[in-house]
C-alpha positions in Angstrom: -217.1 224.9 -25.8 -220.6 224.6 -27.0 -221.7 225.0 -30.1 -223.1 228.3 -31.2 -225.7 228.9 -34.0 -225.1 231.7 -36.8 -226.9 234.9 -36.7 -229.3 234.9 -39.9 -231.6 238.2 -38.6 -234.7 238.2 -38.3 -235.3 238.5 -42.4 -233.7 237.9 -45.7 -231.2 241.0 -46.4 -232.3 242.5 -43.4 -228.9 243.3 -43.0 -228.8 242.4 -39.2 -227.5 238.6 -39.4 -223.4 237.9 -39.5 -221.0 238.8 -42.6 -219.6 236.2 -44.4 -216.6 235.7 -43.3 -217.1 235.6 -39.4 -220.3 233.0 -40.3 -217.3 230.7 -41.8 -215.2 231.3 -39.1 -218.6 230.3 -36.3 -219.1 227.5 -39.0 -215.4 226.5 -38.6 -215.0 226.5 -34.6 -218.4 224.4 -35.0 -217.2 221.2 -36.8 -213.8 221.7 -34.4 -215.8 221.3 -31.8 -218.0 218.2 -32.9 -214.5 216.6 -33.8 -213.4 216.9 -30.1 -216.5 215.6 -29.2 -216.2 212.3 -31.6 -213.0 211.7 -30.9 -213.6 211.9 -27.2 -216.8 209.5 -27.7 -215.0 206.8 -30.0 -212.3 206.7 -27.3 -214.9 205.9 -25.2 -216.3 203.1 -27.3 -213.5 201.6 -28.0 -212.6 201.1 -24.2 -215.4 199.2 -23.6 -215.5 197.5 -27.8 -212.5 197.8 -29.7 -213.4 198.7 -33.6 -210.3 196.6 -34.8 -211.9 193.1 -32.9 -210.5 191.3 -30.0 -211.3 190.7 -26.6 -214.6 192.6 -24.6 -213.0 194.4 -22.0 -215.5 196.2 -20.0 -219.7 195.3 -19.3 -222.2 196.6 -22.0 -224.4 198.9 -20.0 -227.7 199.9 -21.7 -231.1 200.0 -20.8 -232.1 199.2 -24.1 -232.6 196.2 -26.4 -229.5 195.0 -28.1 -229.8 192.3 -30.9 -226.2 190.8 -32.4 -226.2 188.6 -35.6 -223.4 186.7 -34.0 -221.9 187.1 -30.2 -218.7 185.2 -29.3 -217.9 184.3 -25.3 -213.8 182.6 -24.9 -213.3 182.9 -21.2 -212.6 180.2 -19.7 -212.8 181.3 -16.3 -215.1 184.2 -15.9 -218.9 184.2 -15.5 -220.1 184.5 -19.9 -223.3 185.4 -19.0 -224.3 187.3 -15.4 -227.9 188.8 -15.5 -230.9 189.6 -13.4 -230.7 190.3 -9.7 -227.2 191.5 -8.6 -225.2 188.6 -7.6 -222.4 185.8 -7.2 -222.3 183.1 -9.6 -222.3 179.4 -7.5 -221.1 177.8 -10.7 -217.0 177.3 -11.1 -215.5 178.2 -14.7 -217.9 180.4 -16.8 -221.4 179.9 -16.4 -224.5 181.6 -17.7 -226.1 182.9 -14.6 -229.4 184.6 -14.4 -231.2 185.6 -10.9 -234.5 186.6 -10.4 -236.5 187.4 -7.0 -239.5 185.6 -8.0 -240.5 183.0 -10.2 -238.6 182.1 -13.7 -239.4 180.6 -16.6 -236.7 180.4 -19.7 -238.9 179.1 -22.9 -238.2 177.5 -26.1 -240.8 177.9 -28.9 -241.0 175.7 -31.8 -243.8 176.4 -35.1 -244.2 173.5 -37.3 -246.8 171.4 -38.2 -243.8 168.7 -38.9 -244.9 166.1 -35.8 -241.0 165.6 -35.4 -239.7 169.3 -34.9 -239.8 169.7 -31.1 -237.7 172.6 -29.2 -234.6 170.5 -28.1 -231.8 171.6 -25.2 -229.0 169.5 -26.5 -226.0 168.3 -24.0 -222.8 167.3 -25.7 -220.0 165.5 -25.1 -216.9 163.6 -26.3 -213.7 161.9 -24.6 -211.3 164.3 -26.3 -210.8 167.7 -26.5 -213.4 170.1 -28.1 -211.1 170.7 -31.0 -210.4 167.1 -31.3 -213.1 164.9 -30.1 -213.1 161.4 -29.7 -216.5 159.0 -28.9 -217.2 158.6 -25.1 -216.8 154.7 -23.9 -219.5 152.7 -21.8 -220.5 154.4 -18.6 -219.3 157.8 -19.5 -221.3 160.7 -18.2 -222.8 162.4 -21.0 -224.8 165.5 -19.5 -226.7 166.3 -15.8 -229.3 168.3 -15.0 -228.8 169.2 -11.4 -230.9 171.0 -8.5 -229.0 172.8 -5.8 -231.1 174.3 -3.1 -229.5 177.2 -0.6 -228.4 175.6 2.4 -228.2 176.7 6.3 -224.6 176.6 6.1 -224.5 179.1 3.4 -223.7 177.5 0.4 -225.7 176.1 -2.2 -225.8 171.7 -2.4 -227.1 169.4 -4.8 -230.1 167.3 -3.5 -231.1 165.9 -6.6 -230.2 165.2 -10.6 -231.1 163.8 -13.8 -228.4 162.3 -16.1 -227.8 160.6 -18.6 -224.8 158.2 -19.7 -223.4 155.7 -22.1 -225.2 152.6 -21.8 -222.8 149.6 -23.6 -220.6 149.9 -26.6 -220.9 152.6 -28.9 -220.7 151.2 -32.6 -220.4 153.0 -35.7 -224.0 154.2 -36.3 -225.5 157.4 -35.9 -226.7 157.0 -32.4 -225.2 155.4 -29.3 -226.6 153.2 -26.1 -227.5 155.6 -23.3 -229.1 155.4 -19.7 -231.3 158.2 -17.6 -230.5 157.8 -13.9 -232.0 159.6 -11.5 -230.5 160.5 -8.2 -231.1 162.1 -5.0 -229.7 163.1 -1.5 -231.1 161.3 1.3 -231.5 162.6 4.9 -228.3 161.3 5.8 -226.2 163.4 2.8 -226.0 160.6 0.8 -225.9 161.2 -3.2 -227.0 158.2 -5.2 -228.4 156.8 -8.5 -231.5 155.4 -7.1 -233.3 154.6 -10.5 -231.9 153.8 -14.3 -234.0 153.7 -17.4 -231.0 151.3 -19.1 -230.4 150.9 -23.2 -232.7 148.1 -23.0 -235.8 149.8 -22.0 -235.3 147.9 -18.2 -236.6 150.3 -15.5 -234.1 149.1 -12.2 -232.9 150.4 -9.2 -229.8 152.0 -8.6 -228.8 149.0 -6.3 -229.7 145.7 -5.6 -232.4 145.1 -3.3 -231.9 149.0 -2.1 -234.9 150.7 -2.6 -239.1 149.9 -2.5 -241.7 150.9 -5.5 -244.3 153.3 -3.4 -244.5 153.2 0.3 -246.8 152.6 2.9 -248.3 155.4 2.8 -247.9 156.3 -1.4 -249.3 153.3 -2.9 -249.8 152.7 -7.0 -253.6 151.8 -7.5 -252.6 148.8 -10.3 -249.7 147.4 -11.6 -250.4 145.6 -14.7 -247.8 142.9 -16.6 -247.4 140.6 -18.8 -246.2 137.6 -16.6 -246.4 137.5 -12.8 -243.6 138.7 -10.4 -240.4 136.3 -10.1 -238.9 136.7 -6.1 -235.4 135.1 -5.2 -235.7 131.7 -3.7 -232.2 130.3 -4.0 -231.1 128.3 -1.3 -227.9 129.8 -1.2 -229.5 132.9 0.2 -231.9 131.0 2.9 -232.0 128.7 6.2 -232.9 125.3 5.4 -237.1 124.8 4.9 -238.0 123.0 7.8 -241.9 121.5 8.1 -245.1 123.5 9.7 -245.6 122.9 13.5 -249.1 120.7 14.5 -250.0 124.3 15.5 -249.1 125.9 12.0 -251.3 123.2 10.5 -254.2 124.2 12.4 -253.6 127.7 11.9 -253.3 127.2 8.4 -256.6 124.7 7.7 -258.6 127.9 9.5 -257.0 130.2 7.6 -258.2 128.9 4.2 -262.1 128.9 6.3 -261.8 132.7 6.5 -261.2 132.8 2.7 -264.2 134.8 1.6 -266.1 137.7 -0.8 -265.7 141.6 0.2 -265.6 144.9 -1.8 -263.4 148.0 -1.2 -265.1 150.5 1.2 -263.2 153.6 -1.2 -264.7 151.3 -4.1 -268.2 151.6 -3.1 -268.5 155.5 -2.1 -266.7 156.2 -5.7 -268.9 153.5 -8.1 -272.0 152.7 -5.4 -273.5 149.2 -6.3 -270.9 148.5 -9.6 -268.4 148.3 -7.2 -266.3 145.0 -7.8 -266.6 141.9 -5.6 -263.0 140.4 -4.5 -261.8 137.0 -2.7 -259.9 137.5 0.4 -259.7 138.2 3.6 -258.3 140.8 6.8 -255.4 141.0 8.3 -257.0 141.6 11.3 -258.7 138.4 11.2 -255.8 135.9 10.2 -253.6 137.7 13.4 -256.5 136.2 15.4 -256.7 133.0 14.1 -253.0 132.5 14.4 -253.1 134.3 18.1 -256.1 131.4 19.0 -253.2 128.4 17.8 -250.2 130.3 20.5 -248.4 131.6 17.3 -247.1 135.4 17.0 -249.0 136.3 14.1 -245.9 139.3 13.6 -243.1 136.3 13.6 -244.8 135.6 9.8 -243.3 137.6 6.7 -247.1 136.9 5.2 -248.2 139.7 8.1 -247.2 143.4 8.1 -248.5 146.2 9.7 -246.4 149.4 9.2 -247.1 153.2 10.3 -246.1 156.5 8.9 -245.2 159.7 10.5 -247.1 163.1 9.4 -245.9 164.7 6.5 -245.6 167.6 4.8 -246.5 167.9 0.9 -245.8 171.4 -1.0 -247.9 171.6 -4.3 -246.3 173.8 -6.3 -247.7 177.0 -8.0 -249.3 176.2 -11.4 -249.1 178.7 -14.1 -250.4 179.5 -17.4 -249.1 181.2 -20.4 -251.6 183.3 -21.9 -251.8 184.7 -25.4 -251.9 188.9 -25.4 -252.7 190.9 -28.8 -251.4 194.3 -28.3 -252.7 197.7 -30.4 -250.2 196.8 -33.0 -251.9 193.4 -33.5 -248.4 191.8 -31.9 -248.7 188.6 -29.6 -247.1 188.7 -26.4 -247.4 186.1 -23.4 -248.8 187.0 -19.8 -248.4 184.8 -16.7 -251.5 183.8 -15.4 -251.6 181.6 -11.8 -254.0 179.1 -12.0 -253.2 177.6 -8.8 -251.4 179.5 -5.4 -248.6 177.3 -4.4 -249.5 175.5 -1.0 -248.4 173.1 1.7 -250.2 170.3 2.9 -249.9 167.9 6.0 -250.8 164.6 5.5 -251.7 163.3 8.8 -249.9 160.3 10.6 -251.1 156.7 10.2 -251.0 152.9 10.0 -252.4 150.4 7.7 -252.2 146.4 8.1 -250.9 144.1 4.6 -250.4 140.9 3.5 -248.0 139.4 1.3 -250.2 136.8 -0.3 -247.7 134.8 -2.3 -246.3 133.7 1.4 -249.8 133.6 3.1 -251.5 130.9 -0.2 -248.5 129.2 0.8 -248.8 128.5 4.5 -252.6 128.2 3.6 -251.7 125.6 0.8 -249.4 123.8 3.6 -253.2 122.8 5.4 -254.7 121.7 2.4 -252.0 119.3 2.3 -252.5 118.3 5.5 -256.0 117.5 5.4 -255.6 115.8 2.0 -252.9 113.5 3.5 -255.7 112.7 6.2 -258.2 111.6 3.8 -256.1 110.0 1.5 -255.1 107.8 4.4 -258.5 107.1 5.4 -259.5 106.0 1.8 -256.4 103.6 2.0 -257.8 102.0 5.2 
């Protein structure tokens, strides 16, 4: 039934509009009609969002902007939150899972001129249950920040993670002893810590004597400490130390010849004449020198040569978040790419090294020699 509008004429007591009586009864069938319809809509409503409370037991569908003073999400198996793209949670257990087809930022926006308020993600944990909780012992996890790339097989793996974990003995203080590891798959499917920032401040690898600072071919320009590096020497760990060969010796008294002043080629074309003078000398030229005595310059650890394969480095879109004053003098926030994201091959290579502790060593080993000589000329 629809409803239908009274018949008022065309002008007061025109005498052309409905009597009294049949008005009410139009009026009447009116209001029975919206009642069908309310009742039909709040039994609609209340499939989807009981009035009396309890359990969500259909989506909210709208295509407008819903705003909740307070929204509560119990399952403990279902997806809580499933937005964006159309799609499958990876995630087991409930998850908040949003999918988009291009790229994603989720923002956290602090306003304080208070230099400690800072927009903070907080991870939580405890040894007990939620509703009792109990403090987490040493070497708990405490929370993990995980990436998980699509792979050819058709699932979705980690290939790296940042975490964090208890760090020592928890005492009775506000704050406890914590760790940041950071892990990664290598090419072999092997998931591993490789590097710990520990309770103590100590940057160290995931294992012992496991994994290099830089490479090759990704060197640090300066490495700046307090006191100079300390490298295992214990017996326990080596052959016995027998004495340089006649030829060693020689090797070794030219070496320290070659000992002279250069200056970085990379140095020069950046700072031109206030590039730095340093004391040294190439690799090239002590395998020569060795070669000259009949030694294998590559049998010594204080020679390396190594060589890298080509390489492919992806640099990463960069984008900006501008400010936007609409018409109504409100502030929204546009994208705006800076930078396209690009690949880059780094071409193959090789490069030639010393390990000077080892070589002023075999260098200091001819000095000796030749000191020995005079001293037992001065005796005689």
């Amino acid at each position: 039934m629809n409803i239908t509008p009274l018949n008022i004429g065309s002008a007061p007591n025109d005498g052309n509009g409905q009597d009294l009586r049949s008005g009410g009864q139009l009026i009447n069938a009116n209001f029975a009609e919206l009642d069908t319809r309310t009742a039909a809509a709040q039994a609609q409503v209340e499939v989807r969002l009981p009035l009396a409370g309890g359990a969500m037991t259909g989506p909210i569908t709208s295509s407008s902007t819903g705003t909740f003073t307070g929204l509560s999400l119990t399952s403990l198996t279902a997806p809580l939150i499933n937005g964006g793209e159309t799609h499958a949670t990876v995630g087991n257990g409930p998850v908040l899972s949003i999918a988009r087809n291009s790229n994603m930022v989720n923002e956290f926006i602090v306003g304080s001129t208070n230099p400690g308020f800072a927009a903070r993600f907080n991870l939580l944990k405890s040894a007990g249950t939620v509703q009792a909780p109990t403090p987490p012992s040493d070497t708990h996890s405490i929370g993990v920040f995980q990436f998980i790339p699509y792979l050819s097989s058709g699932s979705y793996g980690v290939c790296a993670a940042i975490s964090s974990s208890i760090d020592g003995v928890p005492g009775a203080g506000v704050n406890a002893p914590g760790s940041i590891e950071l892990s990664t798959v290598n090419s072999a499917g092997s998931y591993a810590v490789r590097w710990k920032v520990r309770s103590t401040g100590n940057f160290e690898p995931g294992a012992d004597n496991a994994y290099s600072l830089g490479s090759i071919s990704a060197r640090a320009t300066t490495v700046y400490a307090f006191t100079g590096a300390i490298n295992t020497s214990d017996a326990r760990y080596k052959t016995s130390v027998s004495p340089l060969t006649a030829n060693e010796i020689a090797a070794a008294k030219d070496l320290g010849k070659e000992i002279g002043i250069y200056k970085w080629l990379a140095s020069i074309e950046e700072k031109g004449d206030g590039a730095r003078n340093h004391v040294g000398m190439t690799v090239q030229r002590a395998i020569e020198v060795m070669s000259s005595h009949g030694l294998d310059p590559m049998a010594y650890g204080f020679i390396c040569y190594d060589q890298w394969e080509s390489r492919k480095v992806a640099h990463h879109e960069v984008v900006e978040q501008i400010p936007v004053e609409n018409e109504d003098g409100e502030i929204t926030y546009e994208e705006i790419i800076k930078e396209e994201a690009r690949e880059e091959i780094l071409p193959a290579g090789d490069r030639f090294s010393f390990r000077y502790d080892e070589l002023n060593m075999f260098i200091a080993a001819g000095f000796e020699a030749r000191l020995a000589i005079l001293e037992e000329k001065a005796a005689n």
